[in-house]
Residue, then its C-alpha position, 0 to 999 in steps of 0.5 A: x575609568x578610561x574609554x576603551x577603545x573600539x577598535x581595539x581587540x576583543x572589543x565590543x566593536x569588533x562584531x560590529x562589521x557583521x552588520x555591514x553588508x557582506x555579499x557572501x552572507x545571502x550566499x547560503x539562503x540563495x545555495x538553499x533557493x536553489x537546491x530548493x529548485x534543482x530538487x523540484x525539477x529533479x522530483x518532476x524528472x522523477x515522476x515523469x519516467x515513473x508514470x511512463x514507465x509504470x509497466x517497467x518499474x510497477x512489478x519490480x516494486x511489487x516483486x520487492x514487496x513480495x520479498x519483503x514479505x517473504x523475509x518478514x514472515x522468515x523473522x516471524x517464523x523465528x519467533x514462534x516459541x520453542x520451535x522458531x529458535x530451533x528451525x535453520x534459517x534456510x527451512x524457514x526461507x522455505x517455508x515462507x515462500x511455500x506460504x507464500x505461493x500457496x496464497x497466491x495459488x489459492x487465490x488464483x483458483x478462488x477468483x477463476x472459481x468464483x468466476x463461472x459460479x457467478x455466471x451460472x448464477x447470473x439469471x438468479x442475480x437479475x430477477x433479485x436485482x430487478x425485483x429490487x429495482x421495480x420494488x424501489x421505483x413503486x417507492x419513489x412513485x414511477x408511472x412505470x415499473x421498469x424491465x429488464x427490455x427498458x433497462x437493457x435500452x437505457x445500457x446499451x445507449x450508455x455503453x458498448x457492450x462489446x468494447x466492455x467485454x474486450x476491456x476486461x479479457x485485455x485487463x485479465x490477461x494484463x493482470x496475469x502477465x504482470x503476475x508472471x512477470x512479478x513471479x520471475x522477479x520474485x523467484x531471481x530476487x530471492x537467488x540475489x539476495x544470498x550475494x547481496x550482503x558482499x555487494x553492499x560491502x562492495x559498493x564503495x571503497x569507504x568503509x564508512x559509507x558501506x556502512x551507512x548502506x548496511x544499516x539503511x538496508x537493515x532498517x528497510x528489511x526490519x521495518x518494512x518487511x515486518x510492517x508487510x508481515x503483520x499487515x498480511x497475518x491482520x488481513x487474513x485475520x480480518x478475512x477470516x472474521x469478515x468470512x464467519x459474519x457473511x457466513x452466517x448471514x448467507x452471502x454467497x461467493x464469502x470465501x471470494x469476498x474474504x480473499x479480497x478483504x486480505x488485498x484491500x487490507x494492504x490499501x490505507x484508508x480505502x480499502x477498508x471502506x472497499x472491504x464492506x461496500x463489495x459485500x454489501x453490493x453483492x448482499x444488494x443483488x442477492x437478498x433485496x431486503x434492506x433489513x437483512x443489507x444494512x445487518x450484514x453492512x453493519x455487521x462487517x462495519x464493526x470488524x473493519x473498525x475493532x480491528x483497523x483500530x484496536x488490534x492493527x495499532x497494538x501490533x503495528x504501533x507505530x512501525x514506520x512512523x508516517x504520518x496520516x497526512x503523508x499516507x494520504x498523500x501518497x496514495x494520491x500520488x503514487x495511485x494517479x502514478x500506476x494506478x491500482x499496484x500504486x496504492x498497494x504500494x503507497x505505504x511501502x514505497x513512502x516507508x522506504x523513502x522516509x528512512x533513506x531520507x532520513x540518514x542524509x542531511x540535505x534530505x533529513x527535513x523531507x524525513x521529518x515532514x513525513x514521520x508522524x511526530x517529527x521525531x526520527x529513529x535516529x534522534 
């Protein structure tokens, strides 16, 4: 057989200069290095006017999450049997908002309600919460049981009882500004949102590209909004369960104690944890008898665990594909960025991220990182 000859075409040889040093071919790994280090610095860019501007950007995420919330009850509204297919759309735009205001009123009167019982409660409180206190140090074997004189003592030596009081009338009337601000936002968002469909359409000339926004909208308002929807309706649930346990044990202020199971619901993790320790503080306060304070502990401990894992997966299931690692991290993140309205906000905001990340090739891999099984609702 005759030798074929190396250089000739289609010869095995031909391939061979692939293995002679080619400039050009570490050119993508270095274009990858350095998007890699335009991205970081772009990211700490972007957390930097974050964090500086938290009292500026805050309300308008937390604006857009109440209209999400909003739109999603809309879409559950519409799945009432029978009468959701018949309401217009505008009747149950209506009364999603009315639903909407009324539980922001609602809690609103509760708080300021709860506010002067606590204080007409208050020398009831000390005298519970001092006998709590000398009963636990005849336990541990003090010389001494203390007094509410001593224990004033020892609280004005660690804290200014002044600067303490004008922090909180300053946090108070921070909040209520923030929720005034947030109102507005609310209020001219929804009046946007009639035009907002013929802006997308408007954005670019490619109908392509209006395109790909029209779905990512979509997709943010289908699975954020109704990730927000169902999470508000499995809070009050857990509210209303949580309300009947502390009921019956006797708590005082429940109906407060409930509203605020509702807002820490939206608070992975955390919040459940935050759900049963500010009950049983307040049980600490109140009884003073451990038997009755780990019952009651207990007690809201199951309701948290048989709804946050039981009927929270089977609603949710896995809506918006974020993975446990990710949720942690990001309400790290987001709560050192604007403190409490970020980790309301940390699941949303990731949520929102994954699926803009995820329509674009440079960012797809953040996309994945993030989803729960590295599969994308796209694949």
């Amino acid at each position: 057989m005759a030798e074929r000859d190396p250089d000739a075409p289609g010869a095995t040889g031909a391939n061979l200069p692939a293995l002679s040093p080619d400039p050009g071919a570490h050119a993508p790994q270095h274009l990858r290095l350095e998007a890699f280090v335009y991205g970081t610095v772009l990211a700490l860019i972007v957390g930097w006017v974050l964090y500086i501007g938290k009292g500026i950007f805050a309300p308008i995420v937390m604006a857009m999450l109440v209209v999400f919330v909003i739109v999603g009850l809309t879409r559950q509204l519409a799945r009432i049997p029978v009468v959701g297919a018949v309401l217009p759309l505008q009747l149950r735009y209506a009364l999603a908002v009315v639903v909407s205001v009324g539980a922001l009123t609602l809690i609103a009167y509760i708080a300021i309600d709860n506010v002067d019982r606590v204080a007409a409660r208050a020398p009831a409180y000390q005298a519970s919460l001092l006998g709590t206190i000398q009963s636990l140090a005849a336990r541990v074997g003090f010389e001494s049981e203390p007094t509410w004189a001593t224990l004033r003592q020892i609280l004005r030596d660690q804290v200014s009882l002044q600067s303490l009081i004008g922090s909180t009338v300053a946090a108070a009337a921070s909040i209520l500004g923030v929720a005034i601000v947030v109102l507005l936002y609310v209020t001219f968002l929804l009046i946007e949102q009639r035009a907002f469909a013929a802006k997308v359409d408007r954005l670019s000339s490619d109908p392509r590209s209006a395109a790909l926004i029209r779905q990512i909208v979509a997709d943010v308002n289908a699975r954020v909004g109704s990730y927000l929807a169902l999470k508000t309706l499995l809070g009050m649930l857990q509210a209303v369960v949580s309300w009947v346990v502390m009921w019956w044990f006797g708590l005082e202020f429940a109906t407060f104690w409930a509203m605020l199971v509702v807002l820490l619901n939206y608070i992975p993790y955390i919040g459940s944890f935050l759900s049963v320790f500010f009950p049983v503080a307040m049980a600490i306060v109140q009884f003073g008898d451990p038997n009755t304070i780990v019952s009651l502990a207990i007690a809201l401990v199951v309701v948290q665990f048989a709804i946050g894992n039981f009927l929270d997966p089977y609603l949710l299931g896995n809506s918006l594909n974020l993975s446990p690692a990710a949720i942690l991290v990001s309400l790290s993140v987001w709560s050192g960025l604007w403190g409490l309205p970020g980790a309301f906000l940390a699941v949303p905001i990731t949520a929102v991220m994954a699926i803009v990340f995820s329509e674009f090739a440079a960012t797809r891999p953040i996309a994945v990182l993030l989803s729960r099984n590295g599969t994308l609702s796209g694949d």
